[in-house]
VMD Tcl script that draws the C-alpha trace (Angstrom):
set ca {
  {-28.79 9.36 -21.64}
  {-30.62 10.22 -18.70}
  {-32.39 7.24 -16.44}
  {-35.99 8.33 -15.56}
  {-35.97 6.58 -11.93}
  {-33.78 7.65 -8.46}
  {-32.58 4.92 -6.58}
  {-30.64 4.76 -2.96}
  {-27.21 4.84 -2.89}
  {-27.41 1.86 -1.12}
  {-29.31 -0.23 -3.47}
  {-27.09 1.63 -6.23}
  {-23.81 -0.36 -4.59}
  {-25.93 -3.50 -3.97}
  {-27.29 -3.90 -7.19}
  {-23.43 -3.18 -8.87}
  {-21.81 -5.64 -6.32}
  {-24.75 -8.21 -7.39}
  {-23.87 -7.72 -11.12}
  {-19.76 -8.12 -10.67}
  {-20.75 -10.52 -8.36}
  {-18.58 -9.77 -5.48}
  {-22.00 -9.80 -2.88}
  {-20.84 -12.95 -2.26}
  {-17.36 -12.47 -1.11}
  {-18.38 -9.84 1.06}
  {-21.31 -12.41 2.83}
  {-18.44 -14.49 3.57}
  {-16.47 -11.42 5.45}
  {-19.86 -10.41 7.05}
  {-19.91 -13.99 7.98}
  {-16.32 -14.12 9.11}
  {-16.72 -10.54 11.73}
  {-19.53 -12.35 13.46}
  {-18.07 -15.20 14.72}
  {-17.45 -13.46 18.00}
  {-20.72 -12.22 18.05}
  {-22.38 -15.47 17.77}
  {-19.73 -17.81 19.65}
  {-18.73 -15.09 22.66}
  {-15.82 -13.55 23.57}
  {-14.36 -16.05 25.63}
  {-14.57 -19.00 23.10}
  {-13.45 -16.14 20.53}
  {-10.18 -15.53 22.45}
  {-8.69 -18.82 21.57}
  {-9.37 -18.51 18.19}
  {-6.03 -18.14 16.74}
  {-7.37 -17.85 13.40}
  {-10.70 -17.49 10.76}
  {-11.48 -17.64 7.40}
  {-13.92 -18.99 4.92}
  {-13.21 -20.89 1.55}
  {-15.50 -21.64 -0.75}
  {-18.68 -22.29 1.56}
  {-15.97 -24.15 4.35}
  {-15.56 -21.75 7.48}
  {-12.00 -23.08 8.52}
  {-11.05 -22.24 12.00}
  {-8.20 -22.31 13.87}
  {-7.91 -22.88 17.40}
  {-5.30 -22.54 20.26}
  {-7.42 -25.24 22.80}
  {-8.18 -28.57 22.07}
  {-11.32 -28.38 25.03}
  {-12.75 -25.65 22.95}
  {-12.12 -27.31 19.46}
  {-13.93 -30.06 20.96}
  {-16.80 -27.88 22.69}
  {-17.53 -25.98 19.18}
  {-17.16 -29.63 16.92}
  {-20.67 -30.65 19.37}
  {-22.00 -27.28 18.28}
  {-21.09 -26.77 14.85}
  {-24.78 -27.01 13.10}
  {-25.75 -24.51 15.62}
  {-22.78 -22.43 14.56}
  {-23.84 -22.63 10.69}
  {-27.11 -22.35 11.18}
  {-26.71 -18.82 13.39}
  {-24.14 -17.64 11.08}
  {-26.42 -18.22 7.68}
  {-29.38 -16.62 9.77}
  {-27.56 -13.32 10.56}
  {-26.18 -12.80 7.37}
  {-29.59 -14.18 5.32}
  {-28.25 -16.48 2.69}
  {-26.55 -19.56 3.29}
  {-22.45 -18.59 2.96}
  {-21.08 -21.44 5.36}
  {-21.88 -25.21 4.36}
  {-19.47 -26.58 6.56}
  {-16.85 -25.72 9.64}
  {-13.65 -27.20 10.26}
  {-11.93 -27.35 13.09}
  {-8.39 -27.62 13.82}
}
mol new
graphics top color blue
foreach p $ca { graphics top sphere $p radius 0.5 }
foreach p [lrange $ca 0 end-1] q [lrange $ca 1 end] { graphics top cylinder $p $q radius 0.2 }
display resetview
């Protein structure tokens, strides 16, 4: 059978991610690349370690001054995240 209507290959991969459901696993590794985009490089060089479980962005950090600067900012942090990716994937940060 032949479909009637041409689509992108870009909404093609969208729409089959969507329907295995895996467009939200790769939000949360969208979210996870940006974090040196939206916290800087310097902040992003003590950052021993990243990753995000279900909705909790869990990072891990080599300086205590820094866990403590990012724990003051980290509704800011969500809040930019969501915003760049355009759903909300992080709920929550913690920091150790």
């Amino acid at each position: 059978m032949r479909r009637s209507e041409f689509q992108s290959l870009g909404s093609a991969i969208k729409e089959y991610l969507k329907e295995e459901k895996l467009d939200g696993k790769i939000a949360e590794i969208d979210a996870v690349n940006l974090w040196e985009s939206i916290i800087g490089r310097q902040i992003a060089r003590a950052t021993s370690s990243i990753y995000i479980k279900d909705g909790t962005l869990f990072v891990h950090l080599k300086s205590s001054i820094v866990r403590n600067e990012l724990f003051m900012m980290r509704n800011e942090i969500i809040q930019a995240i969501n915003q760049q990716i355009g759903r909300r994937v992080v709920k929550s940060i913690v920091l150790k």
